[in-house]
C-alpha positions as CSV (number, residue, x, y, z in Angstrom):
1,X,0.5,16.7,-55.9
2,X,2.1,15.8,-52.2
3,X,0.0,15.4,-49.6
4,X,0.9,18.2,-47.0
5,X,2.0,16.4,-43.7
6,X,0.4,17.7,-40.3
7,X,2.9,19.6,-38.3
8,X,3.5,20.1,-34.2
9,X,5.2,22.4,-31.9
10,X,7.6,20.5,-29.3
11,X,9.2,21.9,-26.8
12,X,12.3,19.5,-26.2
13,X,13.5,16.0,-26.7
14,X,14.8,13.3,-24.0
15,X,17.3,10.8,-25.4
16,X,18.0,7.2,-23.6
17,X,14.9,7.9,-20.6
18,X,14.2,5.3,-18.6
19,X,11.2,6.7,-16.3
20,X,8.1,7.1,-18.5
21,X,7.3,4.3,-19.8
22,X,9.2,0.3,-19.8
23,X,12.5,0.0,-21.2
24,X,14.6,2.8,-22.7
25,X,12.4,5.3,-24.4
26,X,12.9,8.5,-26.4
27,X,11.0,11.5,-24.8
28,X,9.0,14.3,-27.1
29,X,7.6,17.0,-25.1
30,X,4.8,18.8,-26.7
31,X,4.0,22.4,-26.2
32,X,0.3,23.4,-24.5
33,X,-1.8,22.7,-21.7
34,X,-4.9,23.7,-20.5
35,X,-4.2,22.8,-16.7
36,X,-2.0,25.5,-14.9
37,X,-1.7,23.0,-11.7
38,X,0.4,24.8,-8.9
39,X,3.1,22.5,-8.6
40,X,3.9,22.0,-12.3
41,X,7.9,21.4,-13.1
42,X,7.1,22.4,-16.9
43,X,5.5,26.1,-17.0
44,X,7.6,26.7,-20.2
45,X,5.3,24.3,-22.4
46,X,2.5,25.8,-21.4
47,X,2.3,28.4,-24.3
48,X,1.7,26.9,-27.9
49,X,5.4,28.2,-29.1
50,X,7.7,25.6,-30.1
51,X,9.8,24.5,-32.3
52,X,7.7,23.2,-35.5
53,X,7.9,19.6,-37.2
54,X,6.1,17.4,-39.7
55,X,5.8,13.6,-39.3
56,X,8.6,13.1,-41.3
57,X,11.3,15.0,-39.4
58,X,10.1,13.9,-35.9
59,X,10.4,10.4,-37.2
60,X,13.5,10.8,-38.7
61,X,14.8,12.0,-35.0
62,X,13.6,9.1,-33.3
63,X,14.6,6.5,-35.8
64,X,18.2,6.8,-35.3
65,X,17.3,5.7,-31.7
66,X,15.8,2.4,-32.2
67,X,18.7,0.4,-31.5
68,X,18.6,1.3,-27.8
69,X,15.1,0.3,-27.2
70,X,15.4,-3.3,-27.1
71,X,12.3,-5.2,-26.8
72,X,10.9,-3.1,-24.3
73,X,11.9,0.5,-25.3
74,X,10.4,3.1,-27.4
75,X,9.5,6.6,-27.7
76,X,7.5,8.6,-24.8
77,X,5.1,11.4,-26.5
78,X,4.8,14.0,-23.2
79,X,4.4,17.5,-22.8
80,X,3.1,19.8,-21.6
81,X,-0.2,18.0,-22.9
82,X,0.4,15.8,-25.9
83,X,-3.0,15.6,-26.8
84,X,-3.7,19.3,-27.5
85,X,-2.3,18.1,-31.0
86,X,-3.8,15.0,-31.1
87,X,-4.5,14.9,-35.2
88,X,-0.6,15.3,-35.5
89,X,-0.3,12.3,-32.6
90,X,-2.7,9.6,-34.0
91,X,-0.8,10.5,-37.5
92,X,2.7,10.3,-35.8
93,X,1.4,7.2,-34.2
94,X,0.6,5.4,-37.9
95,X,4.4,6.1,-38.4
96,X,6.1,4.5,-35.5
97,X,3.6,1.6,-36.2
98,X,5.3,1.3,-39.5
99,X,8.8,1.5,-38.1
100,X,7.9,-1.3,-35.4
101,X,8.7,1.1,-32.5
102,X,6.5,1.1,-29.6
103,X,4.5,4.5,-28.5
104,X,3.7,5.6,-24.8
105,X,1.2,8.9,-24.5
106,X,1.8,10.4,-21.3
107,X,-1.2,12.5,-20.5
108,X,-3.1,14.6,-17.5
109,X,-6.1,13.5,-19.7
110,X,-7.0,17.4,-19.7
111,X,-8.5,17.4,-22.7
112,X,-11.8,16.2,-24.0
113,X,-12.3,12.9,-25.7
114,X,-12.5,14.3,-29.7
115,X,-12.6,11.7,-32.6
116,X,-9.0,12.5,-32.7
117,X,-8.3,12.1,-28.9
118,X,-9.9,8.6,-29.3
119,X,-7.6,7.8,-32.6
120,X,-4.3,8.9,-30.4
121,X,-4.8,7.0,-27.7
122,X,-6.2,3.7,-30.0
123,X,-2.8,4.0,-31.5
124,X,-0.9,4.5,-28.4
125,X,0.8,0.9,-26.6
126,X,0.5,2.0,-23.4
127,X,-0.8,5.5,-21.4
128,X,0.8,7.2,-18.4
129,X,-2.2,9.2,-17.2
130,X,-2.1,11.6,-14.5
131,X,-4.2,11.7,-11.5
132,X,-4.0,15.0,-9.8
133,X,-6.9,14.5,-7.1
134,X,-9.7,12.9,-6.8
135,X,-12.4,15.4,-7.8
136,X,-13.6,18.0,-8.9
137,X,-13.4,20.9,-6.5
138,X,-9.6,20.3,-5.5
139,X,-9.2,20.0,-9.7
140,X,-10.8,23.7,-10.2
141,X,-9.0,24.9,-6.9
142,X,-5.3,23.4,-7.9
143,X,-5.3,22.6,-11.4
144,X,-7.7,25.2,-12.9
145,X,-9.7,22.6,-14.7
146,X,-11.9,19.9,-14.1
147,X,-12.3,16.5,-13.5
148,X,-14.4,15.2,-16.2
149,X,-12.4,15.2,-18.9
150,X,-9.6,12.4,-16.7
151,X,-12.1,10.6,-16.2
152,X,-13.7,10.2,-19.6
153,X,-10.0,9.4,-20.8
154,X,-9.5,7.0,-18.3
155,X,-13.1,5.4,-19.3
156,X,-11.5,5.4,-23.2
157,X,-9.0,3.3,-22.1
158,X,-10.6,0.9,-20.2
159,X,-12.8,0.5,-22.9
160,X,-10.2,0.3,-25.5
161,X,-8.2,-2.4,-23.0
162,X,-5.0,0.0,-23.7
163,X,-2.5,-0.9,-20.5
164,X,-2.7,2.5,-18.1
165,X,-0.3,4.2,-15.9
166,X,-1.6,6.5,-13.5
167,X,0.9,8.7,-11.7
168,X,-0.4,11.3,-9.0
169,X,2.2,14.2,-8.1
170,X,2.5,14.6,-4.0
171,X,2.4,17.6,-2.4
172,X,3.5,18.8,1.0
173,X,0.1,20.0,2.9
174,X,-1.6,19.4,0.0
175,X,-2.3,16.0,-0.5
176,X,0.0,13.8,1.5
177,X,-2.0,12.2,4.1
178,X,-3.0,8.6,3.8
179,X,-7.6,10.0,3.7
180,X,-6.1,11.3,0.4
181,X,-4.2,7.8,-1.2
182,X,-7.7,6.4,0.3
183,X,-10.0,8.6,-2.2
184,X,-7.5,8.4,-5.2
185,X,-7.8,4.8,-5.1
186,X,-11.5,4.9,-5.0
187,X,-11.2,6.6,-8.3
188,X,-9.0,4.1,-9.8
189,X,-10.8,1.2,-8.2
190,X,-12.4,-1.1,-10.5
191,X,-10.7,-0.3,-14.2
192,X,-9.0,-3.5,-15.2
193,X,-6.7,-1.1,-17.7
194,X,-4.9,0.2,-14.4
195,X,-1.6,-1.7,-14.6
196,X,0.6,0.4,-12.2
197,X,-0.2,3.2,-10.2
198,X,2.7,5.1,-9.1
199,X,3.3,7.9,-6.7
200,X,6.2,10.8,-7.6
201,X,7.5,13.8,-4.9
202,X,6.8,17.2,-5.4
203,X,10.5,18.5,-6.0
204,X,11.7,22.2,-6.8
205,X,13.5,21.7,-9.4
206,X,11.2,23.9,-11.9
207,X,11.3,26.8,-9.7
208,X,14.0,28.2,-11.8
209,X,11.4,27.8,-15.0
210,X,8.9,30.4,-12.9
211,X,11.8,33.5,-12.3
212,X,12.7,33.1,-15.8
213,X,9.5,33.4,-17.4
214,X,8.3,36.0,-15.0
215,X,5.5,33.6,-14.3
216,X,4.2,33.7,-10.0
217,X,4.9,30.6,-8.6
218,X,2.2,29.9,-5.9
219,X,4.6,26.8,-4.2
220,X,7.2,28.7,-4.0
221,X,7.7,28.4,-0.1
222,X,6.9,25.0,-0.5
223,X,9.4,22.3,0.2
224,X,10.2,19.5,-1.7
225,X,8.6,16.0,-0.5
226,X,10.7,13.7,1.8
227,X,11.7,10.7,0.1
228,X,10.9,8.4,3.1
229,X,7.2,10.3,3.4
230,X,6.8,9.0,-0.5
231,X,7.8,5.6,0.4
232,X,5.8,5.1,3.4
233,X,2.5,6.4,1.0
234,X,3.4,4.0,-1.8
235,X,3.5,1.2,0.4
236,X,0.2,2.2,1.7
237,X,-1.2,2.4,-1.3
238,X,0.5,-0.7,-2.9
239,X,-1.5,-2.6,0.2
240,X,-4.7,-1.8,-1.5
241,X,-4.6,-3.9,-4.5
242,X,-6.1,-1.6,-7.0
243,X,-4.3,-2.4,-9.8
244,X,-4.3,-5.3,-12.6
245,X,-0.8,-6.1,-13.7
């Protein structure tokens, strides 16, 4: 008898991106969170609907790719949170292993750190980890969630020596000042796994997402973050010397 495959819902597929993760990479967006942060761009993966796939087929899609990646390239697993599904990850993971193609998790790290958690991000190359504040009031207050569960992730990797990625969305009035970049780097300070920590603007392009799906958007007078105001914090931040790369 055939061993029944594990199965995922994803939500959408980016061919030929070149923004999450080195070299060329093929995005997979998986369906489910259990953040609902105010500025999310994605508020259509938060529910677990999807369209459904075995190992098989969602190999068989990103196959086909791998002579774009080059020696740098791969495939991006995103989401929503990719780690809700994290069985059908570490599995998905075994196969790309197999076909020599190199796997990024991009993660808020929302979840907690199961046996199967640990066994996706063992088998991931690389992690893009978000960093949406720097504890845990402004977590509850903006993210409806904790801390703890970022940080036990982050711990994973440093312990696992897995090359991180930590990305932290800015927001207009929210967390733009340079007493804010001062506390997120205190978080990050010290974790040799930290290999690039990268800023990215609050935009509005989502907003479209939240009329559709009837869902209240609570940045919705919000404006999108000036380019230059991102620039000036990434410099100040880069001046720290936090990460390891």
């Amino acid at each position: 008898m055939t061993k029944s495959q594990p199965t995922a819902n994803i939500h959408s597929f980016e061919s030929l991106a070149t923004l999450d993760g080195k070299g060329v990479r093929y995005g997979i967006f998986f369906v489910g969170c259990p953040f609902r942060c105010v500025y999310c761009h994605n508020p259509d993966t938060w529910s677990g609907e999807g369209q459904r796939y075995t190992v098989d087929a969602l190999a068989k899609k990103v196959v086909r790719y791998k002579p774009y990646f080059g020696k740098d390239g791969g495939v991006t697993l995103s989401g929503g949170e990719v780690l809700v599904q994290s069985a059908f990850v570490a599995a998905f993971e075994r196969r790309m292993k197999k076909e020599g193609i190199d796997v990024a998790l991009d993660t808020s790290g929302g979840v907690p750190v199961t046996d199967d958690v640990k066994a996706a991000l063992r088998g991931a190359q690389m992690v893009i980890l978000d960093l949406k504040f720097w504890d845990d009031e402004h977590y509850v207050r903006y993210c409806g969630g904790g801390i703890g569960n970022v940080l036990d992730t982050l711990d994973y990797c440093e312990k696992i020596n897995v090359p991180v990625w930590i990305r932290t969305v800015i927001v207009p009035g929210i967390n733009d000042k340079e007493d804010c970049i001062d506390k997120y780097a205190d978080v990050v300070r010290g974790y040799t796994c930290v290999k690039r920590y990268q800023l990215l603007a609050f935009h509005t392009m989502g907003f479209s997402k939240y009329e559709k799906a009837g869902i209240f958007n609570p940045l919705k007078d919000t404006p999108a973050l000036d380019r230059k105001r991102l620039e000036e914090l990434q410099t100040y931040l880069d001046k720290k010397e936090i990460t390891n790369d």
